[in-house]
Every structure is written in C-alpha cells, then in structure tokens.
CHARMM internal coordinates of N, CA and C (Angstrom, degrees):
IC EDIT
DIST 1 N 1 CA 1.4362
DIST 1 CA 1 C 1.5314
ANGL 1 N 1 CA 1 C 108.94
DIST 1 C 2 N 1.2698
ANGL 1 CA 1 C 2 N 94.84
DIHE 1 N 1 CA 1 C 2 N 151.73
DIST 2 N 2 CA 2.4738
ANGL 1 C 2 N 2 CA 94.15
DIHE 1 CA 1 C 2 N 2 CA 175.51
DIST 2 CA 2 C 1.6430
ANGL 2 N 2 CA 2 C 78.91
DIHE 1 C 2 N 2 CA 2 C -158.83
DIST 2 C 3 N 1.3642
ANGL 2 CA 2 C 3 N 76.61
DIHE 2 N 2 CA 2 C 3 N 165.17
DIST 3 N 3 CA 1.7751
ANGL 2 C 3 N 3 CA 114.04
DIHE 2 CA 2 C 3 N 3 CA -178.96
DIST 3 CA 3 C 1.2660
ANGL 3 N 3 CA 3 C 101.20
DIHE 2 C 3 N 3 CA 3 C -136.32
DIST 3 C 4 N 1.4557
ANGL 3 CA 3 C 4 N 109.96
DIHE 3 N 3 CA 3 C 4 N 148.41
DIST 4 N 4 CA 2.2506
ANGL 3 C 4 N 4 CA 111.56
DIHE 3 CA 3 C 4 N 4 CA 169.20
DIST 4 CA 4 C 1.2077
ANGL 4 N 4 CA 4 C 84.11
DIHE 3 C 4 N 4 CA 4 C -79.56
DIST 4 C 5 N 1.2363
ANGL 4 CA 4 C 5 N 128.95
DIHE 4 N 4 CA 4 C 5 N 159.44
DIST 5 N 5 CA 1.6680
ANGL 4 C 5 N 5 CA 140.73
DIHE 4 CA 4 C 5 N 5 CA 114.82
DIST 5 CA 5 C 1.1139
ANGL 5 N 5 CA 5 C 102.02
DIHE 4 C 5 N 5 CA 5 C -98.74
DIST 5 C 6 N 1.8821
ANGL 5 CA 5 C 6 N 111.57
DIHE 5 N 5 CA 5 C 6 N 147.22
DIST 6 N 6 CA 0.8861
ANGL 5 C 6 N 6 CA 117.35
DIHE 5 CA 5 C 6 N 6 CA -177.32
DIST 6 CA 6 C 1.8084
ANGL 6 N 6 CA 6 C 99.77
DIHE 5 C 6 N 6 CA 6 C -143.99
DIST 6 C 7 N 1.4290
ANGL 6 CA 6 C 7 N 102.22
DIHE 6 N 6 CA 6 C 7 N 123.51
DIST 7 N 7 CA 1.8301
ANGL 6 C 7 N 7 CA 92.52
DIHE 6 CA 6 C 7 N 7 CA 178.01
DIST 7 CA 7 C 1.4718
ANGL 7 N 7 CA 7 C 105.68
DIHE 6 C 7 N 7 CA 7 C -125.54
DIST 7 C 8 N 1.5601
ANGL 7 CA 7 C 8 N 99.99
DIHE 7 N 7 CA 7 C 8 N 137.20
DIST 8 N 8 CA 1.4571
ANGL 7 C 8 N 8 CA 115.43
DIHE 7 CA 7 C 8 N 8 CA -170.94
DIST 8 CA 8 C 1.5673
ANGL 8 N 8 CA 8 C 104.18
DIHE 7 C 8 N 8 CA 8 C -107.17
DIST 8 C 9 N 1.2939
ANGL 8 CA 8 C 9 N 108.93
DIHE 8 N 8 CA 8 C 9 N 162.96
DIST 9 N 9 CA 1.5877
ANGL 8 C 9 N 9 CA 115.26
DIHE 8 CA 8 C 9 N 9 CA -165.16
DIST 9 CA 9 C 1.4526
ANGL 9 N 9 CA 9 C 103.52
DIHE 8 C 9 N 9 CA 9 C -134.41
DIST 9 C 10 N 1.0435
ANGL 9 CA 9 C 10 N 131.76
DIHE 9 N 9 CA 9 C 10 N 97.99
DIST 10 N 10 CA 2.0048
ANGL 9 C 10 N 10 CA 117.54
DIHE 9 CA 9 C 10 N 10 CA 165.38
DIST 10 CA 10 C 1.6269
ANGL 10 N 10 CA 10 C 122.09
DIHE 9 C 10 N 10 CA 10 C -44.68
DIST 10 C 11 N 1.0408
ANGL 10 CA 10 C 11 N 121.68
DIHE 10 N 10 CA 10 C 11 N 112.48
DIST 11 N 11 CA 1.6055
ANGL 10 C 11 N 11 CA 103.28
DIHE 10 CA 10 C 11 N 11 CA 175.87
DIST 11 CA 11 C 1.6100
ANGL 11 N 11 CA 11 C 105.54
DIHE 10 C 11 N 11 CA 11 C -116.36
DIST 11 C 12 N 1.5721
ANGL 11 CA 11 C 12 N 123.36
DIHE 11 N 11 CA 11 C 12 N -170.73
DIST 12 N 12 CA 1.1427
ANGL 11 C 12 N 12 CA 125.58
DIHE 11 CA 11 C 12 N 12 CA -173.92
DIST 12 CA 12 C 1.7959
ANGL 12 N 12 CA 12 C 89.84
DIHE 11 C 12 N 12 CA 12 C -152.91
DIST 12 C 13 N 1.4389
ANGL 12 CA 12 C 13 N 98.38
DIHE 12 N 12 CA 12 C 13 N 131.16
DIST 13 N 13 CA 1.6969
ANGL 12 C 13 N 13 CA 90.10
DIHE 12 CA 12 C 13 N 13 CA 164.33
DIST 13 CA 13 C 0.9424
ANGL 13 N 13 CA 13 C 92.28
DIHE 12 C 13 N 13 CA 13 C -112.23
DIST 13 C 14 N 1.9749
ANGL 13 CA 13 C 14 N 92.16
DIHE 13 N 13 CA 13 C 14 N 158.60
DIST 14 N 14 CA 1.4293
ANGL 13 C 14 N 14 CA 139.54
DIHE 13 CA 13 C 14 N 14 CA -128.50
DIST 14 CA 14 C 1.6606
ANGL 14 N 14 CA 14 C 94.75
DIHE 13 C 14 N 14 CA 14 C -140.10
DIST 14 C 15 N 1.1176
ANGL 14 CA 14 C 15 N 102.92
DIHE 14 N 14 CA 14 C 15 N -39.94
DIST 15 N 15 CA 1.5294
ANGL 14 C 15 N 15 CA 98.94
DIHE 14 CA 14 C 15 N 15 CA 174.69
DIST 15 CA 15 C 1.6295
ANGL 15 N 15 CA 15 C 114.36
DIHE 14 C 15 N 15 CA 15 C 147.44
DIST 15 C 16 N 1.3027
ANGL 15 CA 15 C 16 N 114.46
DIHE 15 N 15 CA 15 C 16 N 165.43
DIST 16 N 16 CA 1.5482
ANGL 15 C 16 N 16 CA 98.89
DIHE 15 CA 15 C 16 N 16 CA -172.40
DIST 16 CA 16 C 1.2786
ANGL 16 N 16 CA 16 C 121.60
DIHE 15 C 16 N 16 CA 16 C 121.67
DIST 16 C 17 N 1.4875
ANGL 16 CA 16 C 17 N 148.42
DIHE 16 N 16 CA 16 C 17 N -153.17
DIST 17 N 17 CA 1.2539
ANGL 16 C 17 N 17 CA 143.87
DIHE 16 CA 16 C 17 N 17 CA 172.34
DIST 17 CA 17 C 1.2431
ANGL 17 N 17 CA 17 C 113.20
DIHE 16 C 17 N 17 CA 17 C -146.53
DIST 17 C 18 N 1.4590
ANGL 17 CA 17 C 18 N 133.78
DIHE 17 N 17 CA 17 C 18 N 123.84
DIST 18 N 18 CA 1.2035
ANGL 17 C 18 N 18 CA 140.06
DIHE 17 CA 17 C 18 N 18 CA -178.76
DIST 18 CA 18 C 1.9091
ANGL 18 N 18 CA 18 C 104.74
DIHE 17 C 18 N 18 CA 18 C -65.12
DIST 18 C 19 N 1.2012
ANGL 18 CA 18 C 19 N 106.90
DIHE 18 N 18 CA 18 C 19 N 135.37
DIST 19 N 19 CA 1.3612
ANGL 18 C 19 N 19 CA 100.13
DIHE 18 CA 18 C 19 N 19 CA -173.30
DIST 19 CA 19 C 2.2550
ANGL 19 N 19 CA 19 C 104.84
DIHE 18 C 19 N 19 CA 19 C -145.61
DIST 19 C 20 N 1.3307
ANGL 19 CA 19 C 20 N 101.91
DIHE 19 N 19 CA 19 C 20 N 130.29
DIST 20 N 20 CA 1.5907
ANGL 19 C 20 N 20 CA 92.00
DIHE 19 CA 19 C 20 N 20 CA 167.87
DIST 20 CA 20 C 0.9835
ANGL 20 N 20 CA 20 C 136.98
DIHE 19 C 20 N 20 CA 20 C -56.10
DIST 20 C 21 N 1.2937
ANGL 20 CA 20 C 21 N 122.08
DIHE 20 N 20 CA 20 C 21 N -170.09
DIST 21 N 21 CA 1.6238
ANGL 20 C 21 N 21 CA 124.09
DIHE 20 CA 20 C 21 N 21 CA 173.58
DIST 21 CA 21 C 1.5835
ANGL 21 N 21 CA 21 C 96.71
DIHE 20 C 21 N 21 CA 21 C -156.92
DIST 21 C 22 N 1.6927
ANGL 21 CA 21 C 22 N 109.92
DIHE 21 N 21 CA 21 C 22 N -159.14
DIST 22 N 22 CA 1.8235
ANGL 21 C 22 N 22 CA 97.38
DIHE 21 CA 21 C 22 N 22 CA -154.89
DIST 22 CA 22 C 1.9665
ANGL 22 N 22 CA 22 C 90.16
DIHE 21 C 22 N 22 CA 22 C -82.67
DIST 22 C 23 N 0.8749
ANGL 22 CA 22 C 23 N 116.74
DIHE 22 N 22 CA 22 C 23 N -26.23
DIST 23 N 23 CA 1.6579
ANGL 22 C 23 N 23 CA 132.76
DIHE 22 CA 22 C 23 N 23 CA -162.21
DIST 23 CA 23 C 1.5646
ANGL 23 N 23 CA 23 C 90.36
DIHE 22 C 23 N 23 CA 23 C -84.46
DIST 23 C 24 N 1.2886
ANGL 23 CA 23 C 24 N 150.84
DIHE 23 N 23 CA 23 C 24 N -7.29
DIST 24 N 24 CA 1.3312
ANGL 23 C 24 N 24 CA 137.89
DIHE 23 CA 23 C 24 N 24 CA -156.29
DIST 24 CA 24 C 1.7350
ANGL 24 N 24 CA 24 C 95.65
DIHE 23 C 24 N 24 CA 24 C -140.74
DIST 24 C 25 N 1.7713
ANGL 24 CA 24 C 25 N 98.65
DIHE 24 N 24 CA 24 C 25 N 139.13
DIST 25 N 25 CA 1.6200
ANGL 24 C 25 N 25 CA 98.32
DIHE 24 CA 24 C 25 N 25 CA -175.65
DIST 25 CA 25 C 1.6101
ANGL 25 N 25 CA 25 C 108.01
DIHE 24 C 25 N 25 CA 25 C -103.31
DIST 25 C 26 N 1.8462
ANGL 25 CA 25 C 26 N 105.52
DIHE 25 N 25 CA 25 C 26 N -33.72
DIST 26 N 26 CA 1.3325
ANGL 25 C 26 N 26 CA 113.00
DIHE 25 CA 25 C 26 N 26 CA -170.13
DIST 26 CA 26 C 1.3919
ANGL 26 N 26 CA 26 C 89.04
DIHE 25 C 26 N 26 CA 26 C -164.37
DIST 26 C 27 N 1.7303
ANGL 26 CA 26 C 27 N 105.29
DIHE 26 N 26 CA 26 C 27 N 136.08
DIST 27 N 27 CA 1.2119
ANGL 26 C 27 N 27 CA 113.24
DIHE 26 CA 26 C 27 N 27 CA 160.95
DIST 27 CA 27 C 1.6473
ANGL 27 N 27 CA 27 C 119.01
DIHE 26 C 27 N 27 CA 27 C -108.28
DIST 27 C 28 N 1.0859
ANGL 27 CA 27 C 28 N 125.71
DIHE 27 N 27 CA 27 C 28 N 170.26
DIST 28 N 28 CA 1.6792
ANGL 27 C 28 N 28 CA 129.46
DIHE 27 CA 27 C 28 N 28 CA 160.09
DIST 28 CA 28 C 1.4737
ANGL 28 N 28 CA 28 C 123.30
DIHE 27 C 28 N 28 CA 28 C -173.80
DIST 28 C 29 N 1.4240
ANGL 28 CA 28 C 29 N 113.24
DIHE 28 N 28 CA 28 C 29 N 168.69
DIST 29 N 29 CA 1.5530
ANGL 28 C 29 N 29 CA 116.97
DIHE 28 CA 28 C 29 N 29 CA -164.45
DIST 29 CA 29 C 1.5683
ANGL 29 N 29 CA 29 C 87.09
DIHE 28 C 29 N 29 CA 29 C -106.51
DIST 29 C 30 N 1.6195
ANGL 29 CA 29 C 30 N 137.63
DIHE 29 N 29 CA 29 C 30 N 115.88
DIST 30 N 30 CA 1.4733
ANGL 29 C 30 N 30 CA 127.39
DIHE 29 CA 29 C 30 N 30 CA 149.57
DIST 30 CA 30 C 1.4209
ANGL 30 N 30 CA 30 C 114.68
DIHE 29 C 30 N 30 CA 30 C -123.70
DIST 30 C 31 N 1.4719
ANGL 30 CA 30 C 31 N 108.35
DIHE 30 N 30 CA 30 C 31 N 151.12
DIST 31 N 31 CA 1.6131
ANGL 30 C 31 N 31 CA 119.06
DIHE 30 CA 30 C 31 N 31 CA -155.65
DIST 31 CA 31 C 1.6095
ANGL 31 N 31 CA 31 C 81.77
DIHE 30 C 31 N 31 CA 31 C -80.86
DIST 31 C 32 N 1.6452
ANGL 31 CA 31 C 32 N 89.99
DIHE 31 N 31 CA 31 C 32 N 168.35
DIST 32 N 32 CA 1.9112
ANGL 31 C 32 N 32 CA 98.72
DIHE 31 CA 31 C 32 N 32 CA -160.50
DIST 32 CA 32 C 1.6799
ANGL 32 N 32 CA 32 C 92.07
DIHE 31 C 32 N 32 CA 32 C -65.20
DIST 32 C 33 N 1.2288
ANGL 32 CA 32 C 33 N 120.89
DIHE 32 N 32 CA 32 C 33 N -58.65
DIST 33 N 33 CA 1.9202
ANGL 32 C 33 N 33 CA 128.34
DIHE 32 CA 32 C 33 N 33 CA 168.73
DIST 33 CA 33 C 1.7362
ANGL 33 N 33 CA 33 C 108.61
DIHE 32 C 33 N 33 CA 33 C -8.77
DIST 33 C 34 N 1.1107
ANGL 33 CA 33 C 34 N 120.35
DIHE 33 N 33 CA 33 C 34 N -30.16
DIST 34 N 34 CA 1.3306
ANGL 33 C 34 N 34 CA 130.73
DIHE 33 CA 33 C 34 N 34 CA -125.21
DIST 34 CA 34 C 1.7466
ANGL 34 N 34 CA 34 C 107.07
DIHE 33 C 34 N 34 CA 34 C -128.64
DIST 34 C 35 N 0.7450
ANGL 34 CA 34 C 35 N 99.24
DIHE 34 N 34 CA 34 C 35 N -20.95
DIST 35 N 35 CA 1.9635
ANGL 34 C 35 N 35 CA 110.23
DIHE 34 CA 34 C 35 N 35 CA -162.75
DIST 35 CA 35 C 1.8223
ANGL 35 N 35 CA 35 C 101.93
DIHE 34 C 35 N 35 CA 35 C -49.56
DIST 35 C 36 N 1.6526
ANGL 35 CA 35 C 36 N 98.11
DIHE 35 N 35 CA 35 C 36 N 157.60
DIST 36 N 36 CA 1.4905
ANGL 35 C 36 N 36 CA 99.65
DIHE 35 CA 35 C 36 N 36 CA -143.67
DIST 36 CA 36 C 2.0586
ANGL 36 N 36 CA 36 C 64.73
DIHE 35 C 36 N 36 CA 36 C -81.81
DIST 36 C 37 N 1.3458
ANGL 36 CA 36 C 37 N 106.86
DIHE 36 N 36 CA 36 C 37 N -172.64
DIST 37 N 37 CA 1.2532
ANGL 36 C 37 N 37 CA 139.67
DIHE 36 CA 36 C 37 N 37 CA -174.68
DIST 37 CA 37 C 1.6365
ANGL 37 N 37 CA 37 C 109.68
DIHE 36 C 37 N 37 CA 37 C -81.50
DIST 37 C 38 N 1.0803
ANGL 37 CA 37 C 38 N 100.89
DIHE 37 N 37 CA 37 C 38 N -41.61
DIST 38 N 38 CA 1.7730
ANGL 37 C 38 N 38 CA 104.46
DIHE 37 CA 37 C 38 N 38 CA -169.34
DIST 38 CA 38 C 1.1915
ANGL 38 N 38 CA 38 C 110.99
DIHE 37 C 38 N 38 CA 38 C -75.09
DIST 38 C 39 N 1.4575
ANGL 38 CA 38 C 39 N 135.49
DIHE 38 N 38 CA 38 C 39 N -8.04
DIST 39 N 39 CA 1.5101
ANGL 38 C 39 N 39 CA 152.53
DIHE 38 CA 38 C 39 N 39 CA -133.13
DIST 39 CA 39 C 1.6290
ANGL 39 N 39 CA 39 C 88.03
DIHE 38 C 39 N 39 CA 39 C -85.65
DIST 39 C 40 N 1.2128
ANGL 39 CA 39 C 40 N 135.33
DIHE 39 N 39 CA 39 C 40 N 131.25
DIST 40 N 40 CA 1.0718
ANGL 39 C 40 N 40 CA 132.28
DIHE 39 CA 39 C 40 N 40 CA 138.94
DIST 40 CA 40 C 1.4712
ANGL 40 N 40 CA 40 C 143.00
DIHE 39 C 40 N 40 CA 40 C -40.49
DIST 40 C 41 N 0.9933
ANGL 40 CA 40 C 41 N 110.18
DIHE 40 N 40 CA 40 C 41 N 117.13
DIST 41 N 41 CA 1.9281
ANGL 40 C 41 N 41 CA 115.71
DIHE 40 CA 40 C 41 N 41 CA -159.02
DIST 41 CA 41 C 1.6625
ANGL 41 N 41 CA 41 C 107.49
DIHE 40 C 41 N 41 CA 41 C -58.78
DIST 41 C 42 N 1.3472
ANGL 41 CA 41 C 42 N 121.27
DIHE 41 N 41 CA 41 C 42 N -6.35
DIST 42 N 42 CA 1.5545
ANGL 41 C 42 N 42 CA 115.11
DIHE 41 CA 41 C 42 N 42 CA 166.28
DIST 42 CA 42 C 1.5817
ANGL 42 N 42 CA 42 C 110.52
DIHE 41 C 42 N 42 CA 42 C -90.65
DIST 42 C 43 N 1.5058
ANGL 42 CA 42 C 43 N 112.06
DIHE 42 N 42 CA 42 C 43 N -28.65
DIST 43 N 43 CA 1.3528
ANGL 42 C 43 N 43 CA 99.00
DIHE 42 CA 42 C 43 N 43 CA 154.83
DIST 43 CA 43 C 1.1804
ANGL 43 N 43 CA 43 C 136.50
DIHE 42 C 43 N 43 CA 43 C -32.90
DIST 43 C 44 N 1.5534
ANGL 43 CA 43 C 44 N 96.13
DIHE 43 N 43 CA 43 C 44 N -53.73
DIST 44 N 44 CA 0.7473
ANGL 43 C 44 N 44 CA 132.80
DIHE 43 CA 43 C 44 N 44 CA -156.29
DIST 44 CA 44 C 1.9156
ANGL 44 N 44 CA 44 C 114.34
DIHE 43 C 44 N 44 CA 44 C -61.92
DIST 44 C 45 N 1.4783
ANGL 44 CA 44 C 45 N 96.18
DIHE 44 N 44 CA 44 C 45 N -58.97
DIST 45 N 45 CA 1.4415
ANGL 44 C 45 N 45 CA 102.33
DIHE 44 CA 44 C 45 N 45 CA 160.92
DIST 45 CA 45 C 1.5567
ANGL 45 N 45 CA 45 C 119.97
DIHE 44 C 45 N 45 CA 45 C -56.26
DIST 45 C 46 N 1.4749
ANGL 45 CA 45 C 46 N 117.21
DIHE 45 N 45 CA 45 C 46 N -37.58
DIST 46 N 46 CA 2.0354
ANGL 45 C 46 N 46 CA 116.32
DIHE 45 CA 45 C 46 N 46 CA -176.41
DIST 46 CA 46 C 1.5187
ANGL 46 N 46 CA 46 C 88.60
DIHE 45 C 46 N 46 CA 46 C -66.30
DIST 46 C 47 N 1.1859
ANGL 46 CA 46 C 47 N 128.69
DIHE 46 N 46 CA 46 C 47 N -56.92
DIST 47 N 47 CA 2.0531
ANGL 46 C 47 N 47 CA 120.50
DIHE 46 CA 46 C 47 N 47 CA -177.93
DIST 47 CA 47 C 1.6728
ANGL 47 N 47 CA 47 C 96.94
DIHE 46 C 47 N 47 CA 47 C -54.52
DIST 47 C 48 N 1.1024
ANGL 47 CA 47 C 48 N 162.86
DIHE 47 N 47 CA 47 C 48 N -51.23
DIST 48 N 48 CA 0.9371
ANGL 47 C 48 N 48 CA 145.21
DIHE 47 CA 47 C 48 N 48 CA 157.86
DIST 48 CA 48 C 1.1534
ANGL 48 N 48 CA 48 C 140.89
DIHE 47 C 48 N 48 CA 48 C -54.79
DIST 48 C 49 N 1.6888
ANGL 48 CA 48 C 49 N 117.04
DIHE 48 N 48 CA 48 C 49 N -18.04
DIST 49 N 49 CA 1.4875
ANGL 48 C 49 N 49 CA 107.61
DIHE 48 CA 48 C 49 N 49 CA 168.41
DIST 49 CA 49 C 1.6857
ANGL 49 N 49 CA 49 C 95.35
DIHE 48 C 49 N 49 CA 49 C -90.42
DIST 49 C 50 N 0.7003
ANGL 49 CA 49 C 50 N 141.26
DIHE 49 N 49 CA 49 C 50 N -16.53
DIST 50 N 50 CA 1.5592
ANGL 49 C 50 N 50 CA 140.86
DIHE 49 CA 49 C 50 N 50 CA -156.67
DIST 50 CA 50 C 1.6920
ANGL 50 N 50 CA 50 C 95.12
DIHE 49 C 50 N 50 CA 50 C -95.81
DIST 50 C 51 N 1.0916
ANGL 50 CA 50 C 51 N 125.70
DIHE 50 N 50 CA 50 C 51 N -12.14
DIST 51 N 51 CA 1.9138
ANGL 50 C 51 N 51 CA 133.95
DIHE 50 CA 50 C 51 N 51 CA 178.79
DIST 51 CA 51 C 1.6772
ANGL 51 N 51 CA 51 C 98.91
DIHE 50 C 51 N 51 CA 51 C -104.25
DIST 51 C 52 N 1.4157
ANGL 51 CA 51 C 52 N 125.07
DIHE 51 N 51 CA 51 C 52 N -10.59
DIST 52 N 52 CA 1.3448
ANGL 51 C 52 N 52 CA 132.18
DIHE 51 CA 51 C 52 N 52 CA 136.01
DIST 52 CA 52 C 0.9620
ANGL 52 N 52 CA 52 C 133.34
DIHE 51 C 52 N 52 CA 52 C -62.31
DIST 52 C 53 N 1.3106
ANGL 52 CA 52 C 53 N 139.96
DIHE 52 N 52 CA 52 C 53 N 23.18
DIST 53 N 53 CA 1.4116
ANGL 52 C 53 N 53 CA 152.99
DIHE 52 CA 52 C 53 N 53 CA 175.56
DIST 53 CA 53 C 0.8764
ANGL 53 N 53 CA 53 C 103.47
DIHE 52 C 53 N 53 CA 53 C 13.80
DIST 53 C 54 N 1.8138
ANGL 53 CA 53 C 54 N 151.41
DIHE 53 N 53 CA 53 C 54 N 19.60
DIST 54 N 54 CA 1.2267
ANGL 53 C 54 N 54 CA 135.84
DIHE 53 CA 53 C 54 N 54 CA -161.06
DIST 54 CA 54 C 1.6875
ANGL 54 N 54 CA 54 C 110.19
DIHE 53 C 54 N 54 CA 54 C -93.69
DIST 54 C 55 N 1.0856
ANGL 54 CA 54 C 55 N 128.55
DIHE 54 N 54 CA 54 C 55 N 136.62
DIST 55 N 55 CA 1.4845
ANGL 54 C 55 N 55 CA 126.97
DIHE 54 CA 54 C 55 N 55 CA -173.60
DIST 55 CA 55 C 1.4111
ANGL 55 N 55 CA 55 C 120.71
DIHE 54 C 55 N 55 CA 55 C -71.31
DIST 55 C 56 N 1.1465
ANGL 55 CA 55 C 56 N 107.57
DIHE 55 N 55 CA 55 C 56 N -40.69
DIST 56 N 56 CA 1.8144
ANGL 55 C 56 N 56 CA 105.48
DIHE 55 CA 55 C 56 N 56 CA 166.88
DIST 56 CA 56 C 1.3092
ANGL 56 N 56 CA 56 C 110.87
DIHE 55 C 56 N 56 CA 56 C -50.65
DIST 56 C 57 N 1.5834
ANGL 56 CA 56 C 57 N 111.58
DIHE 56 N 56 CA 56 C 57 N 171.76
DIST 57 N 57 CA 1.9332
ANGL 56 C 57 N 57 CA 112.33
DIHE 56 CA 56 C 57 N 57 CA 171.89
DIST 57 CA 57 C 1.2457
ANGL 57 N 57 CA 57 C 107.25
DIHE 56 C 57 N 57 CA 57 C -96.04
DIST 57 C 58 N 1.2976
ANGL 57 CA 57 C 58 N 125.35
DIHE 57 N 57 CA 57 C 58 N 157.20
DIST 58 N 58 CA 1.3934
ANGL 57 C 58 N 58 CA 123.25
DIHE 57 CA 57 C 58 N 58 CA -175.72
DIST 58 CA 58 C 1.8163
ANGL 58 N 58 CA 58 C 86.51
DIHE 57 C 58 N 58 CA 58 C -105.55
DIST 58 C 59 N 1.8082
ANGL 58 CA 58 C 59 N 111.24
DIHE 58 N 58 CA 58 C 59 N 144.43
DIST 59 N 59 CA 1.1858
ANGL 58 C 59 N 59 CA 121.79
DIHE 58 CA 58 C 59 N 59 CA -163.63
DIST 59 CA 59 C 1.4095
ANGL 59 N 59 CA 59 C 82.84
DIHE 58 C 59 N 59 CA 59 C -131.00
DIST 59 C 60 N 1.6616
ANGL 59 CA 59 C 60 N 121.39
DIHE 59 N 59 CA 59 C 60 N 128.17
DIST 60 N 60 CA 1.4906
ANGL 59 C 60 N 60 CA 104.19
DIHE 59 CA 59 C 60 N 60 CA 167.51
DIST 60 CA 60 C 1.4034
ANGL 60 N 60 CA 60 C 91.08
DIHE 59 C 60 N 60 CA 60 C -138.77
END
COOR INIT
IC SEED 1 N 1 CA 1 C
IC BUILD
C-alpha cells in the first residue's frame, strides 16, 4: 500500500530574480485568477485550498 503526501508552503516574494537549475525548465509568479493552462489540476486544487485561508489541513 502508499499514499502521496503532499506539503504546500505560502510564500511572498521579497525581491530578487527567479532563476533555474538542471531539474527546472521555467519558472514564474501567477496570481491564483491567472494560472498558466498546462498546470496540473491537483495543483490545481493545493492553489485553491491554500486561497481558502482556512487553518486546518485539507486531507483528501
């Protein structure tokens, strides 16, 4: 048997330049309204529970 865990983090930039590494193709900052198209729909749900400000964890 397995389970995902998955833990999400809120951040805020502060300043600076988003930059790759060998594992990364493109990075970017988009408002939740906004998300690029290709995004995976479980993303999709953690950007939406996390725009729920709710303090408990959401367990699904």
């Amino acid at each position: 048997m397995w389970h995902y865990v998955n833990a999400c983090f809120e951040c805020a930039a502060r300043g600076g330049e988003l930059r790759t590494c060998d594992e990364t193709l493109a990075l970017g900052f988009f408002p939740p309204g906004r998300l690029p198209r290709g995004l995976l729909s479980n993303h999709r749900i953690r950007i939406r529970d996390a725009c729920a400000r709710r303090v408990a964890p959401f367990v699904r």
